[in-house]
N, C-alpha and C positions, 0 to 999 in steps of 0.2 A: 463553198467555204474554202477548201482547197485551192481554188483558182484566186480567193484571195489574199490567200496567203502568201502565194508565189509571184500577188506583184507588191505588196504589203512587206515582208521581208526585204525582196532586195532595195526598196525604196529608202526604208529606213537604214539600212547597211551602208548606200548611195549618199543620204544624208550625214550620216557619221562623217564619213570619210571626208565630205567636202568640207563640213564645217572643221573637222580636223585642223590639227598643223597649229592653233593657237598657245599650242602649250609649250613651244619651243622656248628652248632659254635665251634669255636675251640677258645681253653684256650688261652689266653694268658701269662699265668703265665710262669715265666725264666725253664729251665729247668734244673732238677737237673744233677750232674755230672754222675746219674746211666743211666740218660735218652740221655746224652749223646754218652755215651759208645756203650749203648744197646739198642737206640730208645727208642720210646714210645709205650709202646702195651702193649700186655697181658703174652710175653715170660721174663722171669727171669731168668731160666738160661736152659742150652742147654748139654747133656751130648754127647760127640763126641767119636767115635772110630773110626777103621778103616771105610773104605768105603762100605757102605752097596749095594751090587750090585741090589740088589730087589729094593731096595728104590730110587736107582738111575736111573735105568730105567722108572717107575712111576711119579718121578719125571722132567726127561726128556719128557716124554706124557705131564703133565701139560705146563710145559714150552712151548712146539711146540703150543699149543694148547691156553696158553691163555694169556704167557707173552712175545712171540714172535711177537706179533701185535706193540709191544713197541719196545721192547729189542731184541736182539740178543746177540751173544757170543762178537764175535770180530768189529763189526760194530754199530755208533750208528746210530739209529733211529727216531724215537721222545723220548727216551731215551737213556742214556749212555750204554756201551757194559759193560758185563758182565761177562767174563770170568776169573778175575779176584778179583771178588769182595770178594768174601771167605779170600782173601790174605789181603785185605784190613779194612776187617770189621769183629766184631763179630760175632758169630754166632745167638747169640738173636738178634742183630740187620738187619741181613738181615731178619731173620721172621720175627718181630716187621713192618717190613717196606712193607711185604708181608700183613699180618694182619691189618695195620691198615695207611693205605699209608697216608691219606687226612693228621693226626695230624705230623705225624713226616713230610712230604712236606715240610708242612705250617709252621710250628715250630724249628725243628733243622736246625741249621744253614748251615751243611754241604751239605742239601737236599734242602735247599734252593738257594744254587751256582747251583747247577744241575737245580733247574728251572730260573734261570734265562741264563743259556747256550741254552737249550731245549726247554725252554717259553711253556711248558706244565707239568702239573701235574698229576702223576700218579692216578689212579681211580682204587679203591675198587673192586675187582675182584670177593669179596665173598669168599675166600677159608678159609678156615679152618685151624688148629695147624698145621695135619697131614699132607694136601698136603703143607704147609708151608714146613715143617719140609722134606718132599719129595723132591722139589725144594733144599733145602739147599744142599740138599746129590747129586743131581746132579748139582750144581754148583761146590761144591769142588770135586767130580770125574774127573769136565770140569777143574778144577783152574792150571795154569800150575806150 
């Protein structure tokens, strides 16, 4: 009993904290028409060429790995399918949305239809510009 305690305790503690962070305030100020376009986050602008095969692959590990529990290509989930998003969205905006999911949910309006289709809200995965920036390269390799 004792032994399961001690993985039962920090499990649950483990779980707190990750699912944490949801409760942060968010602005409600309108958003401007830049934030519109291109989310809200920390990307501005996004320099594209062809398809970077390195980066796409990398990208696609991230995906399997951590926004697949959500997302898929062609199928939704507890989020919309994705195989097309590239075609539909900016490129700072899908990282914007990668980076900093909770404000733009909450805030743009467009991500706001998507929660109320899904009745869930994306959660902060922690990643970074780079595997952002990796993800994009293999969404538009995946975009038909």
């Amino acid at each position: 009993m004792r032994l399961l305690r001690l993985f039962i305790l920090p499990l649950f503690v483990f779980i707190l904290i990750a699912c944490g962070g949801q409760d942060r305030k968010v602005s409600d100020e309108p958003l401007t028409d830049r934030q519109i376009k291109y989310g809200i986050g920390p990307i501005d602008s996004v320099k594209l060429g062809s398809i970077d095969a390195q980066m796409a692959n990398r990208g696609e590990r991230i995906f399997r790995s951590v926004c697949m529990k959500c997302h898929t290509l062609d199928q939704a989930v507890l989020g919309p399918p994705l195989r097309d998003v590239t075609n539909r969205r900016a490129p700072e905006f899908i990282m914007n949305v990668i980076l900093n999911p909770q404000d733009n949910v909450m805030r743009h309006p467009e991500l706001q239809k998507y929660h109320k289709i899904y009745n869930n809200y994306m959660t902060d995965q922690g990643l970074d510009s780079t595997a952002a920036r990796a993800i994009l390269e293999y969404l538009r390799r995946e975009a038909p």
